[in-house]
DSSP file (Angstrom, degrees, kcal/mol; ACC not computed):
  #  RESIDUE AA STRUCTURE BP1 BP2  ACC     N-H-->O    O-->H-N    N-H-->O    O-->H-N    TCO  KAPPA ALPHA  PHI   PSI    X-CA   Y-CA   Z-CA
    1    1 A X     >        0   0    0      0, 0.0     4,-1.9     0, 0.0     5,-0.2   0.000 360.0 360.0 360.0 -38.3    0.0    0.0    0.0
    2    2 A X  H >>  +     0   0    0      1,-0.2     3,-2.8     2,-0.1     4,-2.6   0.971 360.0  53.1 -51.6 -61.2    3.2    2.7    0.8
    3    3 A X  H 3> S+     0   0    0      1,-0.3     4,-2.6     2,-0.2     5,-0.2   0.861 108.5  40.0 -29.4 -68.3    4.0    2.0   -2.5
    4    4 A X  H 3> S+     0   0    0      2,-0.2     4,-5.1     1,-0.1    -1,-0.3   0.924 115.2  54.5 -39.4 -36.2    0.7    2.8   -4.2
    5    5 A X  H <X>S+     0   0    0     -3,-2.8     4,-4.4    -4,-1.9     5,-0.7   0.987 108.7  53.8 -67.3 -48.0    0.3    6.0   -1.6
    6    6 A X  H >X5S+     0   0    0     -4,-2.6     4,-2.0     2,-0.2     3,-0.6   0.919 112.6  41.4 -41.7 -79.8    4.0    6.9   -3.2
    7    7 A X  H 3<5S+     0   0    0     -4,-2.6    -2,-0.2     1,-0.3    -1,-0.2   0.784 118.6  46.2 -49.4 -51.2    2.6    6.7   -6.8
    8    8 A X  H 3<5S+     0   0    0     -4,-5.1    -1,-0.3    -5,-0.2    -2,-0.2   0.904 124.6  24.9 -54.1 -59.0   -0.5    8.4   -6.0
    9    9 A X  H X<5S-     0   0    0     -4,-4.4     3,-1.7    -3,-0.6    -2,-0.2   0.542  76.1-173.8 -88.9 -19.7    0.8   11.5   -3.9
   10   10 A X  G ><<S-     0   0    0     -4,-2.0     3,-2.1    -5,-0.7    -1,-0.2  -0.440  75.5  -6.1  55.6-140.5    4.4   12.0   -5.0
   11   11 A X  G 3  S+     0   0    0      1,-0.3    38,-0.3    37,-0.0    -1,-0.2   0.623 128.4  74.1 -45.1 -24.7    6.3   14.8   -2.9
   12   12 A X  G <   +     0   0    0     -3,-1.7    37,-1.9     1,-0.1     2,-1.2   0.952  67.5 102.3 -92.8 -18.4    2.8   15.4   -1.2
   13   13 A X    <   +     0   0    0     -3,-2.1    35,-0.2    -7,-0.2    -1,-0.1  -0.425  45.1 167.8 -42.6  85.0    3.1   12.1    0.9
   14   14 A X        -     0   0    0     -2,-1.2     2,-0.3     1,-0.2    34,-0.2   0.764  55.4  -2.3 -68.7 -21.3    4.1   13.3    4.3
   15   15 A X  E     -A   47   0A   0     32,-1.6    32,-0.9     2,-0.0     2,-0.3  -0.981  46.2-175.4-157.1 157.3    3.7   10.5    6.7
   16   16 A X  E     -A   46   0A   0     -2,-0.3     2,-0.2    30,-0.2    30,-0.2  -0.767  20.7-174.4-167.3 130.1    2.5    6.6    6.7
   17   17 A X        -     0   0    0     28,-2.1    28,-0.4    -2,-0.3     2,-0.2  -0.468  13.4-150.3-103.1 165.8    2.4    5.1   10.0
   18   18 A X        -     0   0    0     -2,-0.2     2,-0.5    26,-0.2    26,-0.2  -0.906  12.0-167.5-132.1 142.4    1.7    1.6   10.8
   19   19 A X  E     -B   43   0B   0     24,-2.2    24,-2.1    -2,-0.2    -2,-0.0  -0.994  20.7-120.0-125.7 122.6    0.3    0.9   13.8
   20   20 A X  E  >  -B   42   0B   0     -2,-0.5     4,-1.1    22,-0.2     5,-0.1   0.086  24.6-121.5 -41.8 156.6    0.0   -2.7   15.5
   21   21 A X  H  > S+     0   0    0     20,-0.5     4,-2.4     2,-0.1     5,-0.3   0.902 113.7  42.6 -85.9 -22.3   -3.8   -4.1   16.3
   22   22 A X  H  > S+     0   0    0      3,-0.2     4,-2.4     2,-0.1     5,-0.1   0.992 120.1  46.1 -86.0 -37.9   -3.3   -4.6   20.3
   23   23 A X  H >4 S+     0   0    0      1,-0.2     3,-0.6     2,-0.2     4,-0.5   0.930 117.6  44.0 -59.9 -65.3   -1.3   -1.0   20.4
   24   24 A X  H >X S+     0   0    0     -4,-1.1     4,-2.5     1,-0.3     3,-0.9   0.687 110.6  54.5 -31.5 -57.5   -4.0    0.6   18.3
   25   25 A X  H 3X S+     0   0    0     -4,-2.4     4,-1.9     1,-0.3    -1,-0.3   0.867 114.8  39.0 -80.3 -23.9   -6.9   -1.0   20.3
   26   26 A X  H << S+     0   0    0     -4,-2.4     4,-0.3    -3,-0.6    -1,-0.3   0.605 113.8  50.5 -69.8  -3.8   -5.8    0.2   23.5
   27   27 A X  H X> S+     0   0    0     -3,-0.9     3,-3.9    -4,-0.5     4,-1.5   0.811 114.4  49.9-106.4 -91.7   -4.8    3.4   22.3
   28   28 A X  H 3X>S+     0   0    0     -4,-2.5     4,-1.4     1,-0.3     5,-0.9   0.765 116.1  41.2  -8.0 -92.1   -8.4    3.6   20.7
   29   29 A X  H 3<5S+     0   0    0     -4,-1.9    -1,-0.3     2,-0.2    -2,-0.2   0.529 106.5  59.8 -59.2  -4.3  -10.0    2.6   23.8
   30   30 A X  H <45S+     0   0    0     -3,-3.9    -2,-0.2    -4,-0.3    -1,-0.2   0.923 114.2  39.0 -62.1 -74.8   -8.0    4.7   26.3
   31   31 A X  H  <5S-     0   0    0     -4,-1.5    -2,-0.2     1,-0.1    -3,-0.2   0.447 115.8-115.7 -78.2   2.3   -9.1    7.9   24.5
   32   32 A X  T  <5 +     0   0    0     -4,-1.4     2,-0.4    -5,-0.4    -3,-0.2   0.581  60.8 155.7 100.1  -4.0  -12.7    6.6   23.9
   33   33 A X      < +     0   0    0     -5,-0.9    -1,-0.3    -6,-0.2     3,-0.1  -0.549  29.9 171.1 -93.4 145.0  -12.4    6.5   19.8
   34   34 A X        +     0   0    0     -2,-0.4    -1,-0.1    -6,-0.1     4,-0.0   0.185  33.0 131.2-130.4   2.4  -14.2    4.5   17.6
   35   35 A X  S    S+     0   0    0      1,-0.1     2,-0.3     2,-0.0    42,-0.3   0.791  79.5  23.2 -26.5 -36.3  -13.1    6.1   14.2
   36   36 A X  S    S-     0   0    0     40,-0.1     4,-0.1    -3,-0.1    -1,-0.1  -0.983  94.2 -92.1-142.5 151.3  -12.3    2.5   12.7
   37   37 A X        -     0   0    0     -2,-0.3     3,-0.4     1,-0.2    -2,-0.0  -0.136  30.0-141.8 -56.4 142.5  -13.4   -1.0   13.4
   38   38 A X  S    S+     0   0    0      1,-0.2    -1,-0.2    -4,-0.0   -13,-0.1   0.105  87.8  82.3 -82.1  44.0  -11.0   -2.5   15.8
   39   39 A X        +     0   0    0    -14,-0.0     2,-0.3     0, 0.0    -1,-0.2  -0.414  63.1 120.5-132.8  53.8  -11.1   -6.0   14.1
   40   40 A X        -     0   0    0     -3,-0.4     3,-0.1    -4,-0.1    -4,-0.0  -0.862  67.5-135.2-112.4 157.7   -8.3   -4.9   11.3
   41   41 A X  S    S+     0   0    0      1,-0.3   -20,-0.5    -2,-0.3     2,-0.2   0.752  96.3  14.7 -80.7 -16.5   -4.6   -7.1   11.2
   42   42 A X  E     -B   20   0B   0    -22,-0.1    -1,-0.3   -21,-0.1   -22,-0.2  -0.906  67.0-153.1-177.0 135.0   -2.6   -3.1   11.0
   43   43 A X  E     +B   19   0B   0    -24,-2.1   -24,-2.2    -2,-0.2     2,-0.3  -0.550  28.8 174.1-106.7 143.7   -4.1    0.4   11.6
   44   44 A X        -     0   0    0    -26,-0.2     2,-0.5    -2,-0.2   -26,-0.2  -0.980  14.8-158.4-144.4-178.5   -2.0    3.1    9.5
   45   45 A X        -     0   0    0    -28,-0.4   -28,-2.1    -2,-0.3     2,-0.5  -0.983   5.4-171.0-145.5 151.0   -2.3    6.8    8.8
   46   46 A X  E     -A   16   0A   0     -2,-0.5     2,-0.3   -30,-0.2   -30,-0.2  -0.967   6.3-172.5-153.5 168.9   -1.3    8.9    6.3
   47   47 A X  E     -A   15   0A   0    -32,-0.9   -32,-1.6    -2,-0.5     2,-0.2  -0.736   5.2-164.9-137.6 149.1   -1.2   12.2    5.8
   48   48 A X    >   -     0   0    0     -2,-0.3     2,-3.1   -35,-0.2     3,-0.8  -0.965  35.7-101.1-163.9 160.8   -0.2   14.2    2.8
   49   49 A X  T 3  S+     0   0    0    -37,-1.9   -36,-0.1   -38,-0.3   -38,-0.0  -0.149 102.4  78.5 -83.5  40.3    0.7   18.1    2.2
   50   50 A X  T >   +     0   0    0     -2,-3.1     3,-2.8   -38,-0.1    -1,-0.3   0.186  57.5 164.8-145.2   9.4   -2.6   19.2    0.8
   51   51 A X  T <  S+     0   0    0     -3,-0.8     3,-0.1     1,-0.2    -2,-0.1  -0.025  75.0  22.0 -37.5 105.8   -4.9   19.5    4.3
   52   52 A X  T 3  S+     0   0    0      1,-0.4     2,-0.8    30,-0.0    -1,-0.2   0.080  87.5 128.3 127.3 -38.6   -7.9   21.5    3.1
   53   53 A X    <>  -     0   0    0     -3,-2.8     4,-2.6     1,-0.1    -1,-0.4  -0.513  47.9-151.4 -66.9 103.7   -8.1   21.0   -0.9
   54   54 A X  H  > S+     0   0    0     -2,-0.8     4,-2.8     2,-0.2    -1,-0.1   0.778  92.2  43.3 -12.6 -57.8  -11.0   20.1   -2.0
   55   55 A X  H  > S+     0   0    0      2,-0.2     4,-2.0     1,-0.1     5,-0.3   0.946 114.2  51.2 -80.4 -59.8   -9.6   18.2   -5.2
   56   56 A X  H  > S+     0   0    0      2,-0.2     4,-6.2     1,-0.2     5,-0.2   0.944 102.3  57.3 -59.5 -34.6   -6.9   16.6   -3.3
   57   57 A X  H >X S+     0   0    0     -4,-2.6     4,-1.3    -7,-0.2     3,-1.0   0.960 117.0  47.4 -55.0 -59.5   -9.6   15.0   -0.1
   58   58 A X  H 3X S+     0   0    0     -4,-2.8     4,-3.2     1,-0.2    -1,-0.2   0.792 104.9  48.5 -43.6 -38.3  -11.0   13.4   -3.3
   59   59 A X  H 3X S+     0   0    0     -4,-2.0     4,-2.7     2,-0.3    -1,-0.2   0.787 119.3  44.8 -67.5 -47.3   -7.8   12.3   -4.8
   60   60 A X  H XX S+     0   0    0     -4,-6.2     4,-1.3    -3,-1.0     3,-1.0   0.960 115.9  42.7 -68.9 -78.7   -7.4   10.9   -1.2
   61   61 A X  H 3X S+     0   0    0     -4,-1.3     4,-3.2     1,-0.3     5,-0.4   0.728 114.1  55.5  -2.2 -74.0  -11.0    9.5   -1.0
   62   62 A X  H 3X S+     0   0    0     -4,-3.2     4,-2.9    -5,-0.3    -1,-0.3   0.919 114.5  39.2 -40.4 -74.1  -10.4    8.1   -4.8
   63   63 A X  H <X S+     0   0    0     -4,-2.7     4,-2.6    -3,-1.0    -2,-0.2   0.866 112.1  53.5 -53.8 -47.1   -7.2    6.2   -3.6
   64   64 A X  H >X S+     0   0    0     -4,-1.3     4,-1.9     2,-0.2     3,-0.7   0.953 106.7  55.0 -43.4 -56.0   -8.7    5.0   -0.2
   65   65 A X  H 3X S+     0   0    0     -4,-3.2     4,-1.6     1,-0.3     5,-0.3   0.853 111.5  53.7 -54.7 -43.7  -11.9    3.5   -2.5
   66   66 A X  H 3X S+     0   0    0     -4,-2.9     4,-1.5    -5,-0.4    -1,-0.3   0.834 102.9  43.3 -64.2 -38.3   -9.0    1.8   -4.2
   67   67 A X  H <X>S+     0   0    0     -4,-2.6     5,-2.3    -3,-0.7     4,-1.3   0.968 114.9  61.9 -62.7 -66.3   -7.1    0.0   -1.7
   68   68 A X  H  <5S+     0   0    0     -4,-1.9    -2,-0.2     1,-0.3    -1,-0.2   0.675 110.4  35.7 -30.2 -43.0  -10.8   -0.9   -0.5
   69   69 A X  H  <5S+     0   0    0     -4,-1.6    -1,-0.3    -5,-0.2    -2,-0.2   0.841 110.2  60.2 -88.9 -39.4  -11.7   -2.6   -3.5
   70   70 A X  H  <5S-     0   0    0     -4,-1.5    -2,-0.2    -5,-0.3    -3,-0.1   0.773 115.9-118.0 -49.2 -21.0   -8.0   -4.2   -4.1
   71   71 A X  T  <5S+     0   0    0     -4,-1.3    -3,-0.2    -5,-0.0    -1,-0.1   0.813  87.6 114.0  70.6  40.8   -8.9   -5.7   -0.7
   72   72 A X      <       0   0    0     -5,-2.3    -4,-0.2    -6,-0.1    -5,-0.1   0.547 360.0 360.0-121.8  14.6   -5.9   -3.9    1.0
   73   73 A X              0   0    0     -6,-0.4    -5,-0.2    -8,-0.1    -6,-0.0  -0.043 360.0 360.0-148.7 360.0   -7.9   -1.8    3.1
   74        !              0   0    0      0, 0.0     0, 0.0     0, 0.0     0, 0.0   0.000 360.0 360.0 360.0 360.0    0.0    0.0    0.0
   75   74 A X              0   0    0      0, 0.0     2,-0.3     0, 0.0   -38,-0.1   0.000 360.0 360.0 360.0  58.4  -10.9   -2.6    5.6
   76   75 A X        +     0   0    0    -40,-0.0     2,-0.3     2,-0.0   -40,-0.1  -0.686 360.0 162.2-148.6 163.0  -11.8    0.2    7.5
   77   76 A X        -     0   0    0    -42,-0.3     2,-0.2    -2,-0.3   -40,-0.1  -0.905  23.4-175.4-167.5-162.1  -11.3    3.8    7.0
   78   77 A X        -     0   0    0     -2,-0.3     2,-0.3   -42,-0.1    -2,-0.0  -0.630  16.2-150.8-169.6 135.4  -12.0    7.1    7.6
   79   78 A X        -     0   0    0     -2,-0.2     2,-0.7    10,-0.0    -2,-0.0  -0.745  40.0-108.5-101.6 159.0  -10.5   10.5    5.9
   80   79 A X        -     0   0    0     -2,-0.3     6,-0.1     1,-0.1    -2,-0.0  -0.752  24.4-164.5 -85.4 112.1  -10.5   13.7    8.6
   81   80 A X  S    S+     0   0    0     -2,-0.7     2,-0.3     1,-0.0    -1,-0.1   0.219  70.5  30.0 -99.4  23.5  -13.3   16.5    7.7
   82   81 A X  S  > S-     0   0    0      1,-0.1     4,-3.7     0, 0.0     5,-0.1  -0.995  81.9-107.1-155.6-159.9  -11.5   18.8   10.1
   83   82 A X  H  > S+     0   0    0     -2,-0.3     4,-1.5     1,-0.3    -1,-0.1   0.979 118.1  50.9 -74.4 -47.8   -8.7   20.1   11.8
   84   83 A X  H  > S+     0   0    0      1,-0.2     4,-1.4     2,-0.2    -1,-0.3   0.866 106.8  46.5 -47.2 -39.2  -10.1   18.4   15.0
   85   84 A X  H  > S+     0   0    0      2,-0.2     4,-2.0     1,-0.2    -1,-0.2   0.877 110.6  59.6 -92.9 -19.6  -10.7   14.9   13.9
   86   85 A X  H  X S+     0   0    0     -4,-3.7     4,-1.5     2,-0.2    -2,-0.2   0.791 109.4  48.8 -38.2 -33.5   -6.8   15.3   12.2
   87   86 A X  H >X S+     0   0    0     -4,-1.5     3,-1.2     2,-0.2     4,-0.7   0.989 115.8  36.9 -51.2 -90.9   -5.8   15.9   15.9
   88   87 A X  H 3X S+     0   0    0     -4,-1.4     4,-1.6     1,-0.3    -2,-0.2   0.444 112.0  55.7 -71.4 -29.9   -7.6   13.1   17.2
   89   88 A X  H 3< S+     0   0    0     -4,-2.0     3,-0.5     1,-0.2     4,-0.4   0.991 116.4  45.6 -63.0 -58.7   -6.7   10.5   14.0
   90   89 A X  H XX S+     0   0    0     -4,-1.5     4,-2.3    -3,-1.2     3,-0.9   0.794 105.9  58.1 -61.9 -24.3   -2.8   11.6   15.0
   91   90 A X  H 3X S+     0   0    0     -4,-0.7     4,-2.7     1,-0.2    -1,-0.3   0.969  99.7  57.7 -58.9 -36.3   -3.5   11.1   19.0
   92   91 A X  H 3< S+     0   0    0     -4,-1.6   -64,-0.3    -3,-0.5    -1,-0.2   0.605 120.3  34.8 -61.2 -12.3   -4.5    7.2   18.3
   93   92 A X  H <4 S+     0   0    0     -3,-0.9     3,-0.3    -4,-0.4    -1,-0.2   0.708 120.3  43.8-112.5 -70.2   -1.1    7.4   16.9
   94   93 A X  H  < S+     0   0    0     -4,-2.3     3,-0.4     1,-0.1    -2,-0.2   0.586  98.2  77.5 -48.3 -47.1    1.0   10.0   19.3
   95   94 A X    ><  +     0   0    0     -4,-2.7     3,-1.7    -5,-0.2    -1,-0.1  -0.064  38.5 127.4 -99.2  27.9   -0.2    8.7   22.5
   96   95 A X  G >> S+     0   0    0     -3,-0.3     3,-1.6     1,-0.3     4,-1.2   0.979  70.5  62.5 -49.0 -43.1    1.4    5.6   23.6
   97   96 A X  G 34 S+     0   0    0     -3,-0.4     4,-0.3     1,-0.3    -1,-0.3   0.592  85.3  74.4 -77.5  19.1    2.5    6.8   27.1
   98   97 A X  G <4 S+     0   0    0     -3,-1.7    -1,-0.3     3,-0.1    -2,-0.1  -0.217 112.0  26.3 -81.0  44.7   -0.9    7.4   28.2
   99   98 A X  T <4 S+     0   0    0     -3,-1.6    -2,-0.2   -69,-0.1    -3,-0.1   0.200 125.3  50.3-131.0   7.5   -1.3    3.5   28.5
  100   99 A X  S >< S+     0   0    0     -4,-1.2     3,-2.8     2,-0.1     4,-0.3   0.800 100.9  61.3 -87.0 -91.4    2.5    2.8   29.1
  101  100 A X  G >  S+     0   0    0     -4,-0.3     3,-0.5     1,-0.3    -3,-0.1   0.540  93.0  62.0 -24.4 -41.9    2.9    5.3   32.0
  102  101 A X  G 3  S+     0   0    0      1,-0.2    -1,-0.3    -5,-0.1     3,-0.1   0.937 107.9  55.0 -50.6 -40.5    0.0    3.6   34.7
  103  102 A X  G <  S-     0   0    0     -3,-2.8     2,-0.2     1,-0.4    -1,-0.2   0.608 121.9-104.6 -62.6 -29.3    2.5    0.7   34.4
  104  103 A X    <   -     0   0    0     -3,-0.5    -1,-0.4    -4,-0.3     2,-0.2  -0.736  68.6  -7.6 117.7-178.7    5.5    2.4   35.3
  105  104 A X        -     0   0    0     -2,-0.2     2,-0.2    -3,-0.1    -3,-0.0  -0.380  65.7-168.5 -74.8 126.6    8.5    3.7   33.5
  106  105 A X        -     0   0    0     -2,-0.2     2,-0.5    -9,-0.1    -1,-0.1  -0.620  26.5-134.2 -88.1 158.8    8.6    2.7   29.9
  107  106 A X        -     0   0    0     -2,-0.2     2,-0.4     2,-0.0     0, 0.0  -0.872  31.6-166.5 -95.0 157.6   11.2    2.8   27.1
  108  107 A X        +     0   0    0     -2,-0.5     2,-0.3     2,-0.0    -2,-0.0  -0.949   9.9 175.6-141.1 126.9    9.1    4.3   23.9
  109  108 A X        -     0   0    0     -2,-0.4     2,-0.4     0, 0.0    -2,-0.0  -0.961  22.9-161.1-140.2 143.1   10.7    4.1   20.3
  110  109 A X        -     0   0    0     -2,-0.3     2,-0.2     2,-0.0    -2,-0.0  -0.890  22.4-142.8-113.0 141.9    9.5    4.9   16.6
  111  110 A X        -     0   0    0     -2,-0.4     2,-0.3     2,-0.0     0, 0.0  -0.483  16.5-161.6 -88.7 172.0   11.7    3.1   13.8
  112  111 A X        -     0   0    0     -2,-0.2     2,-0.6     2,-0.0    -2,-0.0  -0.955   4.5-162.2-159.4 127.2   12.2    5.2   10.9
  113  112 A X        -     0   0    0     -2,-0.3     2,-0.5     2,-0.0     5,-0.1  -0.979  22.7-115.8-137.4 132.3   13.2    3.9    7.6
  114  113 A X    >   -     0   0    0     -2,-0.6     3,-2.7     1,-0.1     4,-0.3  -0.635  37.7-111.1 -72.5 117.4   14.9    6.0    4.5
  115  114 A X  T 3  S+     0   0    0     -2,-0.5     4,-0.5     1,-0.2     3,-0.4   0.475 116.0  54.6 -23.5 -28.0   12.6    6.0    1.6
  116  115 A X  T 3  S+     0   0    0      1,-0.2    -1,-0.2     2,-0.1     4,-0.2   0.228 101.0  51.0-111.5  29.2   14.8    4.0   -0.1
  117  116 A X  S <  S+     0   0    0     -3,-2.7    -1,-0.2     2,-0.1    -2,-0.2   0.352  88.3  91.7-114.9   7.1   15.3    1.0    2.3
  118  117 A X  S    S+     0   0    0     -3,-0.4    -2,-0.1    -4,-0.3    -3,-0.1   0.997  77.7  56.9 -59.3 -65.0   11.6    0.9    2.4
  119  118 A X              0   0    0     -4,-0.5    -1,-0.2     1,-0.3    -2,-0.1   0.664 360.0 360.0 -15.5 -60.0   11.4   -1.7   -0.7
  120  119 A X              0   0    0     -4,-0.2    -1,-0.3     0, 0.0    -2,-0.1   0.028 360.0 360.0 -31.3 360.0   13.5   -4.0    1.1
């Protein structure tokens, strides 16, 4: 699917997360959100440099529809403001508010250079 998101967006792909299903559904249910079904195998988001265009939410919408019928998507939701952008990126952002009750955690993002992705 990055791959596709690459062809589709170019330069205007800023971010694609992957998110695990037990991180996700605790995250999810910590903060009370129900944006997507929890019964998916990997939560992602992405984001791309065009927040607010009209043509481009389709473009997204249009691509989403696609993955959804390829069967590589089976959930989704695009953000119809600046608030539910927030809130998609908290489900994301907010691991130590289900870490932290536990005690001290270590907390890490991987990061991969676009062109080790392939690999």
């Amino acid at each position: 699917m990055l791959a596709s998101a690459r062809k589709a967006f170019g330069g205007s792909l800023l971010s694609f997360e992957a998110m695990w299903p037990e991180f996700f559904i605790q995250i999810a249910t910590h903060l009370g959100s129900s944006l997507v079904s929890p019964d998916c195998g990997i939560y992602g988001v992405i984001e791309t440099g065009h927040w607010g265009d009209t043509e481009h939410e389709d473009a997204l919408t249009t691509f989403l529809a696609g993955c959804f019928e390829d069967g590589l998507l089976q959930d989704g939701t695009v953000a119809q403001s600046e608030t539910q952008r927030r809130t998609i990126w908290q489900l994301r952002e907010d691991a130590d508010v289900i870490e932290s009750p536990n005690g001290p955690c270590l907390s890490y993002d991987v990061g991969l250079r676009l062109h080790d992705i392939p690999g």
